[in-house]
N, C-alpha and C positions, 0 to 999 in steps of 0.2 A: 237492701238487706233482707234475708230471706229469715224465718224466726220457724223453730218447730212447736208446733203447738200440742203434738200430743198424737194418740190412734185414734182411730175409730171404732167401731164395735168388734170386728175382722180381727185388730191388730194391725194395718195397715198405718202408715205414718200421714199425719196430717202437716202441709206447710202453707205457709204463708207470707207473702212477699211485702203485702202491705196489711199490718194489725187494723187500718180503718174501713178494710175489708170485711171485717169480723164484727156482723152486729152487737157484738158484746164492746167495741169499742168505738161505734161511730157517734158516740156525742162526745168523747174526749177530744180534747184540741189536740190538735198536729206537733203544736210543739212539745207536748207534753209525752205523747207516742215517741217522739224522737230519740226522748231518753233512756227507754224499756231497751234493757238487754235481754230479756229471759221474762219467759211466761209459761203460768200452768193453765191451760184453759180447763173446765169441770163441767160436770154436765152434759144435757141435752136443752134444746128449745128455747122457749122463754125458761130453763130453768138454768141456762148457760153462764157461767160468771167465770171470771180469771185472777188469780193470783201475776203478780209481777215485780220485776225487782227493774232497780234504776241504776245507771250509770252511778249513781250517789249513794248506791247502798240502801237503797229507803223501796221497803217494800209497800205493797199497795193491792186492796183487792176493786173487782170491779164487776157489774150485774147481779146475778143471782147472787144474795146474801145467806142464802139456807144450809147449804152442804157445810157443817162443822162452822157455821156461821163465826165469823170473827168480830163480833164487835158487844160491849159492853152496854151500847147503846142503844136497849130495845125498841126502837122505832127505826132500827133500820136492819135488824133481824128479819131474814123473808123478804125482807125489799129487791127489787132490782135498781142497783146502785147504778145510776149513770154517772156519777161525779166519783170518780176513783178517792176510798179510803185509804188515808195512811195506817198502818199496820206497825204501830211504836213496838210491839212485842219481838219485830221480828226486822224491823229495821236496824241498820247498823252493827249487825250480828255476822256479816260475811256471810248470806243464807246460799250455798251452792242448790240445791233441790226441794220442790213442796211436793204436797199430795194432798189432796183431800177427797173423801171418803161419803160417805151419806151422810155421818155424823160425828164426824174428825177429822181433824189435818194436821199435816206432821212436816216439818222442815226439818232440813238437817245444814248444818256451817261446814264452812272449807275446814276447820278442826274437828269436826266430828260431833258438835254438837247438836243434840236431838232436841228439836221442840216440838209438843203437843198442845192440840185445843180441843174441843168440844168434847163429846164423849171419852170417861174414865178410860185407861189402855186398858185396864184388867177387866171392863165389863162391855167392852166392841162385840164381844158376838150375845146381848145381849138386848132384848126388844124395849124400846120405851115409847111410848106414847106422842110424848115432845122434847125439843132438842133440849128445853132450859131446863128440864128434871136433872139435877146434878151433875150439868155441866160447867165448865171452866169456858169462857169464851175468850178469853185472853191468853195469846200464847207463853207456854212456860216449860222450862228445860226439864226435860226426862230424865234420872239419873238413875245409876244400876243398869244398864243397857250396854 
């Protein structure tokens, strides 16, 4: 199965035939690779991490923890996550598309539902310091959109 993982800097389309090719997922087990239908890969370098969704519905992020960081559990904010996080916010929501950003990410559902994390929508083009100054690490649905 061949997976697209995203562009490159160009715009050119990035693929990939086997995810355990991708150092962002060679410590995950095989069988667990097997069930990813759909991935957003982020990033550059060791700063690389992927979002992914499962044949089950159940989303999951992996490596770099920093970009719009998703987890409530500040010891693994900034981490490079080898052991894929489940992602309750955004599991079992029908999530068709992610994105994340420097300091947001946004999923949207096969109905049209929009979720946001980390940085406020109405202050993105605004500088802060650090990501946990008033943000939301927990995905939560945008409404008025």
């Amino acid at each position: 199965m061949n997976y697209l993982i995203g562009t490159s800097y160009r715009g050119s389309l990035l693929g990939c035939s086997n995810l355990a090719d991708w150092h962002v997922f060679e410590k995950v087990p095989k069988s667990f690779l097997e069930q990813i239908k759909s991935v957003h890969v982020y990033g550059l370098g060791d700063c690389q991490g992927a979002l992914f969704i499962t044949y089950g519905d159940e989303v999951y992020n992996v490596g770099f923890n920093g970009f719009g960081s998703l987890s409530q559990d500040r010891s693994t904010r900034n981490e490079n996550l080898t052991v894929p996080l489940k992602i309750d916010g955004l599991s079992h929501r029908k999530i068709e598309k992610m994105r994340v950003g420097l300091n947001y990410g946004i999923a949207i559902s096969r109905s049209g539902t929009l979720y946001h994390w980390g940085r406020p929508v109405d202050e993105l083009h605004c500088y802060r310091r650090t990501l946990d100054e008033g943000n939301n690490h927990s995905p939560h649905q945008l409404v008025g959109f």
